[in-house]
Structures are given as structure tokens and as C-alpha cells.
PyMOL Python script that loads the backbone (N, CA, C, O; Angstrom):
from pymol import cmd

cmd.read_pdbstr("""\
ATOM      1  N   UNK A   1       3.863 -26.835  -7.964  1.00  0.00           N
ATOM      2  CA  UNK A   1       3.712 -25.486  -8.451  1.00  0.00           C
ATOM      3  C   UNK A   1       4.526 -24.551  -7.553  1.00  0.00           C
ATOM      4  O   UNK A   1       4.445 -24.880  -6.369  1.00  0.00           O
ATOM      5  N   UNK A   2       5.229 -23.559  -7.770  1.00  0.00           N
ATOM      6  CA  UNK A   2       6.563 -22.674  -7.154  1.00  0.00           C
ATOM      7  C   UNK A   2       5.059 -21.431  -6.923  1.00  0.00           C
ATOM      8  O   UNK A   2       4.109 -21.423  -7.705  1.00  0.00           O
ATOM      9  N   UNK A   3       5.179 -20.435  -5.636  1.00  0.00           N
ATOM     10  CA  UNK A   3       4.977 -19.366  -5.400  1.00  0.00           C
ATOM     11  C   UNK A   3       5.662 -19.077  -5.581  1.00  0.00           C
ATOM     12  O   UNK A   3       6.763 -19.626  -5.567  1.00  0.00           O
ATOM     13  N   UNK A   4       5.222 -17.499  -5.994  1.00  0.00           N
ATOM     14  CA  UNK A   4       5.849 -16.130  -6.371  1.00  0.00           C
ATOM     15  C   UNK A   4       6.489 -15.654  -4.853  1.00  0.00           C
ATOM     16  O   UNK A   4       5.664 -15.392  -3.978  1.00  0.00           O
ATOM     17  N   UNK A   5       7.450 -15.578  -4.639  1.00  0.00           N
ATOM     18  CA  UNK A   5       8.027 -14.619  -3.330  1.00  0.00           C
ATOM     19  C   UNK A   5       7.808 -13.103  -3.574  1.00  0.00           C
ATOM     20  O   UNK A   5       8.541 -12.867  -4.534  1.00  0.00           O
ATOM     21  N   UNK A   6       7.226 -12.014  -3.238  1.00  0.00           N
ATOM     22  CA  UNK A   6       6.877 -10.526  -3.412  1.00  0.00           C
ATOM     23  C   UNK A   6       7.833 -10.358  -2.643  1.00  0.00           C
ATOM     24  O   UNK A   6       7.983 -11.091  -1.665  1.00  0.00           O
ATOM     25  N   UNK A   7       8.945  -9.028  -3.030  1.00  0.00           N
ATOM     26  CA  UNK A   7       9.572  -8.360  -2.281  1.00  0.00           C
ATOM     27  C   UNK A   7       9.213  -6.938  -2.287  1.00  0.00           C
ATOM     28  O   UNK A   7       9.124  -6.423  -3.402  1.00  0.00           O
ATOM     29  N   UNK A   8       8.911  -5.949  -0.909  1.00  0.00           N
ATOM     30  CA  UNK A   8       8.571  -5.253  -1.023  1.00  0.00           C
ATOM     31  C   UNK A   8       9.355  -3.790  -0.846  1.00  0.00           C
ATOM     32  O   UNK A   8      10.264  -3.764  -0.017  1.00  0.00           O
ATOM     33  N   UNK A   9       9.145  -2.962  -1.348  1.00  0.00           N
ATOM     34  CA  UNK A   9      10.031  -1.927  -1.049  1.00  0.00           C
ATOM     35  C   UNK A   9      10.003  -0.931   0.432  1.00  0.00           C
ATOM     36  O   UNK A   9       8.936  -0.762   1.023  1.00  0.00           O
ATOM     37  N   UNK A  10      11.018  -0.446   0.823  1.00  0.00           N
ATOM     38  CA  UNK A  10      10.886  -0.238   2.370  1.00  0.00           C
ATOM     39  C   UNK A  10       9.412   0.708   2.746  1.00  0.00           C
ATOM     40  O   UNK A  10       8.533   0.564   3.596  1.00  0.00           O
ATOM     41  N   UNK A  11       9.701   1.947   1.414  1.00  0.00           N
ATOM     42  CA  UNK A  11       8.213   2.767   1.490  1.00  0.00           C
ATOM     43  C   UNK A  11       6.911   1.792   1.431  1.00  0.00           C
ATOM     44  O   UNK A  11       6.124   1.992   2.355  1.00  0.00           O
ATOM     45  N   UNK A  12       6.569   0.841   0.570  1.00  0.00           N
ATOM     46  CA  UNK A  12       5.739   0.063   0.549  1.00  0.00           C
ATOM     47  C   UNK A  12       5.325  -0.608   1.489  1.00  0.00           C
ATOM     48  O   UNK A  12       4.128  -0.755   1.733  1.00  0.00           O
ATOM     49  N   UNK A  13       6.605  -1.293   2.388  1.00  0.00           N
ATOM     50  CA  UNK A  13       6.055  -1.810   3.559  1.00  0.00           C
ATOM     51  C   UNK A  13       5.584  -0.642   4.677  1.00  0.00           C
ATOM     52  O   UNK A  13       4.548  -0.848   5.310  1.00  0.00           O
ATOM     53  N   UNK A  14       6.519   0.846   4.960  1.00  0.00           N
ATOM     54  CA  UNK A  14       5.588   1.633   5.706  1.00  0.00           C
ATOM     55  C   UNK A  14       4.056   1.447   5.510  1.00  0.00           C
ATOM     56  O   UNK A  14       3.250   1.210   6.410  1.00  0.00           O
ATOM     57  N   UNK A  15       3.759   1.610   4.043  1.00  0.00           N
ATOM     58  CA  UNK A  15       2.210   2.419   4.039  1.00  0.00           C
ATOM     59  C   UNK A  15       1.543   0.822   4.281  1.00  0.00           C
ATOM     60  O   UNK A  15       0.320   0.814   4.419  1.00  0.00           O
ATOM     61  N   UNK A  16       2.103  -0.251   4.329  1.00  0.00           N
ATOM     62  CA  UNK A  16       0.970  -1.313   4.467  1.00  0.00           C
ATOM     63  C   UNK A  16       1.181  -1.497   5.809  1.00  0.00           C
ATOM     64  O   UNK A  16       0.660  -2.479   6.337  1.00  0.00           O
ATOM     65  N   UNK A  17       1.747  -0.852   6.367  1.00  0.00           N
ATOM     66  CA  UNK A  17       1.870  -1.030   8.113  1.00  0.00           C
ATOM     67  C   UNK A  17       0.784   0.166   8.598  1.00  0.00           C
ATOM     68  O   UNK A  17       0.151   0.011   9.643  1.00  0.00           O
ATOM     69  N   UNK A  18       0.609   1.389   7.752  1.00  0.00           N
ATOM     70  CA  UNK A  18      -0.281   2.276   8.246  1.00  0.00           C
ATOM     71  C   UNK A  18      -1.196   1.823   8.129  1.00  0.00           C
ATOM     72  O   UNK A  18      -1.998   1.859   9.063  1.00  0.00           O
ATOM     73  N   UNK A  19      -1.527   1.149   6.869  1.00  0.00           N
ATOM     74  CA  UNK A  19      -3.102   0.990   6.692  1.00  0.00           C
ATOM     75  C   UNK A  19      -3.373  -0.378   7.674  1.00  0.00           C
ATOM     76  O   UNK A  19      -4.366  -0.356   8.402  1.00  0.00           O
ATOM     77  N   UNK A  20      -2.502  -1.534   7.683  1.00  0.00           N
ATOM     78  CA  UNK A  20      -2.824  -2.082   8.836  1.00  0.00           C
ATOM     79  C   UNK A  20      -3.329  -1.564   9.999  1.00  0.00           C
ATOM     80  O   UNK A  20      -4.380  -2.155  10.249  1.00  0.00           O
ATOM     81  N   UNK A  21      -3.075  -0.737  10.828  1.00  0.00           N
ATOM     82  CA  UNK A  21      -2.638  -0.484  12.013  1.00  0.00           C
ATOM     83  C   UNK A  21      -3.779   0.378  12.380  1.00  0.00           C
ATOM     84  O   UNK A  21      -4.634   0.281  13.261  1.00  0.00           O
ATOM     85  N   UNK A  22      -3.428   1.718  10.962  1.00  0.00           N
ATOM     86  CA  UNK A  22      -4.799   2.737  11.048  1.00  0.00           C
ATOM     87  C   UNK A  22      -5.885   2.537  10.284  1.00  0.00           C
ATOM     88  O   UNK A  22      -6.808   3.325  10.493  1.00  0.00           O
ATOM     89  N   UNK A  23      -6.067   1.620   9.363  1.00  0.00           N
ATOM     90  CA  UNK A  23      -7.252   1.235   8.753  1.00  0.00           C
ATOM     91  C   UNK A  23      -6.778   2.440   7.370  1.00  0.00           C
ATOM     92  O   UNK A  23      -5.722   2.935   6.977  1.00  0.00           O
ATOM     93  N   UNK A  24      -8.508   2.538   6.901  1.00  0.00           N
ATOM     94  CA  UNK A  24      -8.368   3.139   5.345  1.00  0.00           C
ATOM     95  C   UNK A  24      -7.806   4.808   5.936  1.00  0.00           C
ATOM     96  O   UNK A  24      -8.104   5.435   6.953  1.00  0.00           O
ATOM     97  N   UNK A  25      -7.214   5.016   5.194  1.00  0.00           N
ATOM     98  CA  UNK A  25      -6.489   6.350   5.301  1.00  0.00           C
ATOM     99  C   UNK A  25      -6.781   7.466   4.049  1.00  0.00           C
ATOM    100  O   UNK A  25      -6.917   6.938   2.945  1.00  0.00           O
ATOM    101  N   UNK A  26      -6.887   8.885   4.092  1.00  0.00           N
ATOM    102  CA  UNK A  26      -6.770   9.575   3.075  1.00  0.00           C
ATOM    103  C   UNK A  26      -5.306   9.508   2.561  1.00  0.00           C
ATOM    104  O   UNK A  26      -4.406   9.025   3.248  1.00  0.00           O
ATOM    105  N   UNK A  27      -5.135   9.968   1.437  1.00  0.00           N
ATOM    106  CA  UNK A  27      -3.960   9.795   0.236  1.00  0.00           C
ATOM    107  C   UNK A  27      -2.881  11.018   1.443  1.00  0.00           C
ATOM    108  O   UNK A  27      -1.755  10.757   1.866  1.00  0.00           O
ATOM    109  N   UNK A  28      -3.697  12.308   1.736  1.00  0.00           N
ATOM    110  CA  UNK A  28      -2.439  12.616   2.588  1.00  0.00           C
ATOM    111  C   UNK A  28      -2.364  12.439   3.858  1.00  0.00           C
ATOM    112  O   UNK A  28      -1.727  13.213   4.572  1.00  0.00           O
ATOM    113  N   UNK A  29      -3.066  11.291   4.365  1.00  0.00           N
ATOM    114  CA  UNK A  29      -2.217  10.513   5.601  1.00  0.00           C
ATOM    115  C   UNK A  29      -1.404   9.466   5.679  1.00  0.00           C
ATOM    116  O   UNK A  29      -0.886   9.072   6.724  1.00  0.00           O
ATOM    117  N   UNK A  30      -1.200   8.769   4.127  1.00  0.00           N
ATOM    118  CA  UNK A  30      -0.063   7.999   3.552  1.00  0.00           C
ATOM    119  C   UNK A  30       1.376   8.308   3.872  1.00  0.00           C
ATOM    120  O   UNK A  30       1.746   9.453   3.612  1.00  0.00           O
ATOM    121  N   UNK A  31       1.997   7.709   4.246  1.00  0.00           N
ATOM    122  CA  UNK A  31       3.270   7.942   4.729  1.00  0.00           C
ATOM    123  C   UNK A  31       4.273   7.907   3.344  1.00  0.00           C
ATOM    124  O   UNK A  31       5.421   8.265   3.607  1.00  0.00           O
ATOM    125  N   UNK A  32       4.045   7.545   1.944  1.00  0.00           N
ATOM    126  CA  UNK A  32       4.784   7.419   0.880  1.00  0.00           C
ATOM    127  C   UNK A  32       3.790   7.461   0.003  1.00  0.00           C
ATOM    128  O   UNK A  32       2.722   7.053   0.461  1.00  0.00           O
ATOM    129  N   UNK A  33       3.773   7.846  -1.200  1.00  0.00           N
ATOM    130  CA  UNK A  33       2.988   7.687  -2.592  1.00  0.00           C
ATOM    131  C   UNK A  33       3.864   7.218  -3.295  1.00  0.00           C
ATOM    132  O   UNK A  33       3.331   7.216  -4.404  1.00  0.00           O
ATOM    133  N   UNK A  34       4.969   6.768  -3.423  1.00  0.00           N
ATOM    134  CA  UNK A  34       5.869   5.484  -4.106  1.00  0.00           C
ATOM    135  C   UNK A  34       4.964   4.240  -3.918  1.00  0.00           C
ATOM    136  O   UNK A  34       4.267   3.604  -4.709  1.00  0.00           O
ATOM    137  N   UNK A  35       5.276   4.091  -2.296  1.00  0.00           N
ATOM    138  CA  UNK A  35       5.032   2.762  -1.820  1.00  0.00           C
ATOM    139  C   UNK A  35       3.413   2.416  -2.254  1.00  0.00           C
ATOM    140  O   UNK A  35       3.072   1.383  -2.831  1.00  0.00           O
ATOM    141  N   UNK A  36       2.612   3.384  -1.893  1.00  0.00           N
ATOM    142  CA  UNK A  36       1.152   3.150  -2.017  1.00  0.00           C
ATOM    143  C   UNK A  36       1.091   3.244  -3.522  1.00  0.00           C
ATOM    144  O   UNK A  36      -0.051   2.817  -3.692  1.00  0.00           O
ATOM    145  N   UNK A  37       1.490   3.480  -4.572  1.00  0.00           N
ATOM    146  CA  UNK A  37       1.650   3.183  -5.714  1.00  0.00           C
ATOM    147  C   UNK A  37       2.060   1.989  -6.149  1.00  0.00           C
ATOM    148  O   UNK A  37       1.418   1.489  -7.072  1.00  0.00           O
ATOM    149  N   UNK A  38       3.071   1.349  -5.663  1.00  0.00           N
ATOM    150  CA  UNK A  38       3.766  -0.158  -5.661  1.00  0.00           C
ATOM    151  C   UNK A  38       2.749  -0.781  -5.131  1.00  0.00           C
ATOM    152  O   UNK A  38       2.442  -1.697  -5.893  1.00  0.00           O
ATOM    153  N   UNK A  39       1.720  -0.741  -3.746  1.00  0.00           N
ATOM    154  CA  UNK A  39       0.790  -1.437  -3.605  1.00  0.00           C
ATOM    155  C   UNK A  39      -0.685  -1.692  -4.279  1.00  0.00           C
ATOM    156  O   UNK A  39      -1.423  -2.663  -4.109  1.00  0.00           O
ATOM    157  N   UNK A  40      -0.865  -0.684  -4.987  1.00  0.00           N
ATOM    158  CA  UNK A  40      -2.011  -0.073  -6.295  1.00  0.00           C
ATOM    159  C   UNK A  40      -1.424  -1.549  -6.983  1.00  0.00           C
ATOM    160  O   UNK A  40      -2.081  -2.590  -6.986  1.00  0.00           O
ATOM    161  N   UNK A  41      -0.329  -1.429  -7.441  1.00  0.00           N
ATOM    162  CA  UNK A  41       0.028  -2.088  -8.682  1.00  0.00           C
ATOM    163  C   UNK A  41      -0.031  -3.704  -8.668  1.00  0.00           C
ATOM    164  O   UNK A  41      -0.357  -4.462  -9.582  1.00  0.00           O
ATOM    165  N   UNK A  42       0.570  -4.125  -6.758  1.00  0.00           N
ATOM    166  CA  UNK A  42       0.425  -5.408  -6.792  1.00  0.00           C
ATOM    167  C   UNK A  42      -0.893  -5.662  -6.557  1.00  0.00           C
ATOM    168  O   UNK A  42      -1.068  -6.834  -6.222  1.00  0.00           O
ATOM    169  N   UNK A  43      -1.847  -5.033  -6.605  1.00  0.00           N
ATOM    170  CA  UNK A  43      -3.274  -5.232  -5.827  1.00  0.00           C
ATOM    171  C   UNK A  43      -3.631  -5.730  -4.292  1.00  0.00           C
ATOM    172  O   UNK A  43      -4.500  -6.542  -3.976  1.00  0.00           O
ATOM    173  N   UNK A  44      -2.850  -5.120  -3.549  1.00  0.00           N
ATOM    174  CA  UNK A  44      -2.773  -5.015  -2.720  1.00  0.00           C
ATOM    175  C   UNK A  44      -2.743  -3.968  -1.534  1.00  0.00           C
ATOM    176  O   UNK A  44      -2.197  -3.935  -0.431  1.00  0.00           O
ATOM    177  N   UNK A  45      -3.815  -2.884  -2.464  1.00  0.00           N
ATOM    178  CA  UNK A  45      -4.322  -1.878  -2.158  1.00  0.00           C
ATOM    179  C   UNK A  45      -5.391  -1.055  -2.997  1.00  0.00           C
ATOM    180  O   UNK A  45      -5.175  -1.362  -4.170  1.00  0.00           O
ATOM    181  N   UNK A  46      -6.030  -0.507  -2.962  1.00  0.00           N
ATOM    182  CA  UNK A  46      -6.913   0.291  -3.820  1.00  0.00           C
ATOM    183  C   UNK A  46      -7.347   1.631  -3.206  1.00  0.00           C
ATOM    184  O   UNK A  46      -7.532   1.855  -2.010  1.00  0.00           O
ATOM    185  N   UNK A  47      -7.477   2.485  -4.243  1.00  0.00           N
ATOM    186  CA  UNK A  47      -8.207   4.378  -4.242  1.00  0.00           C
ATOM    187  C   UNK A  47      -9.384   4.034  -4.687  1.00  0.00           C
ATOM    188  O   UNK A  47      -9.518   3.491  -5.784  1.00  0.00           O
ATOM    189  N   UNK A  48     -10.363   4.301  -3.906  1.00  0.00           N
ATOM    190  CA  UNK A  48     -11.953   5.013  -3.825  1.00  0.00           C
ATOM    191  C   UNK A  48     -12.088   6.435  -4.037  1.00  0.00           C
ATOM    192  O   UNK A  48     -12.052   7.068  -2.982  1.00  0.00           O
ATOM    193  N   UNK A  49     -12.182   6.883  -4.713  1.00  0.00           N
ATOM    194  CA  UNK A  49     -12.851   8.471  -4.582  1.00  0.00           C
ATOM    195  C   UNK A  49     -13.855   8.610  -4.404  1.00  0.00           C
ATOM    196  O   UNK A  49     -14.828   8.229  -5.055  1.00  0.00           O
ATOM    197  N   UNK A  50     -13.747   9.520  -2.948  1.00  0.00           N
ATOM    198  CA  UNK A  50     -14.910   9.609  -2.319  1.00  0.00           C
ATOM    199  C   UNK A  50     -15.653  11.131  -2.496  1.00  0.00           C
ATOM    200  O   UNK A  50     -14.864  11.935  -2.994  1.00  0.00           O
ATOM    201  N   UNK A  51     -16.892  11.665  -2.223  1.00  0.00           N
ATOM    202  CA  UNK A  51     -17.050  13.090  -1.943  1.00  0.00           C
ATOM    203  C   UNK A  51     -17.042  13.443  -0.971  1.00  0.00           C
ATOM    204  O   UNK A  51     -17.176  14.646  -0.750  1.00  0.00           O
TER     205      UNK A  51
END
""", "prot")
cmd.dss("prot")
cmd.show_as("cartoon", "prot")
cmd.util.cbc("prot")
cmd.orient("prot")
């Protein structure tokens, strides 16, 4: 069976280095909303709305 290779886009890899690094973050301590959008999509991130 072949894996999928993911390539990621440069913004994408910023914001998965923030959230690594700094944990869960608000939307404006995201360093890109491209990238964190590209990560939404691979599921490899998710939005909680919180109060």
C-alpha cells in the first residue's frame, strides 16, 4: 500500500510550528490564516469557539 506524501505550504508550516511550540492559540495569535486554513482542511488542526 503507497502513503500519501503531504506537502505543506510555507504559511502552513509556520502556524504548525506555533501551535507546536505555543500550544492552542487564539485565531489572532496565528501567524497566517492561509496556512491555518490549509491545516483546518487537512485535519490537522481544528477551531473551538469558545466564550
Amino acid at each position: 500500500m503507497a502513503e500519501k506524501i503531504i506537502t505543506l505550504s510555507g504559511a502552513a508550516n509556520e502556524v504548525l510550528y506555533a501551535l507546536f511550540f505555543r500550544g492552542a492559540l487564539l485565531s489572532g495569535d496565528l501567524p497566517s490564516k492561509s496556512g491555518t486554513a490549509e491545516l483546518r482542511e487537512l485535519g490537522f488542526a481544528e477551531t473551538r469557539h469558545t466564550a
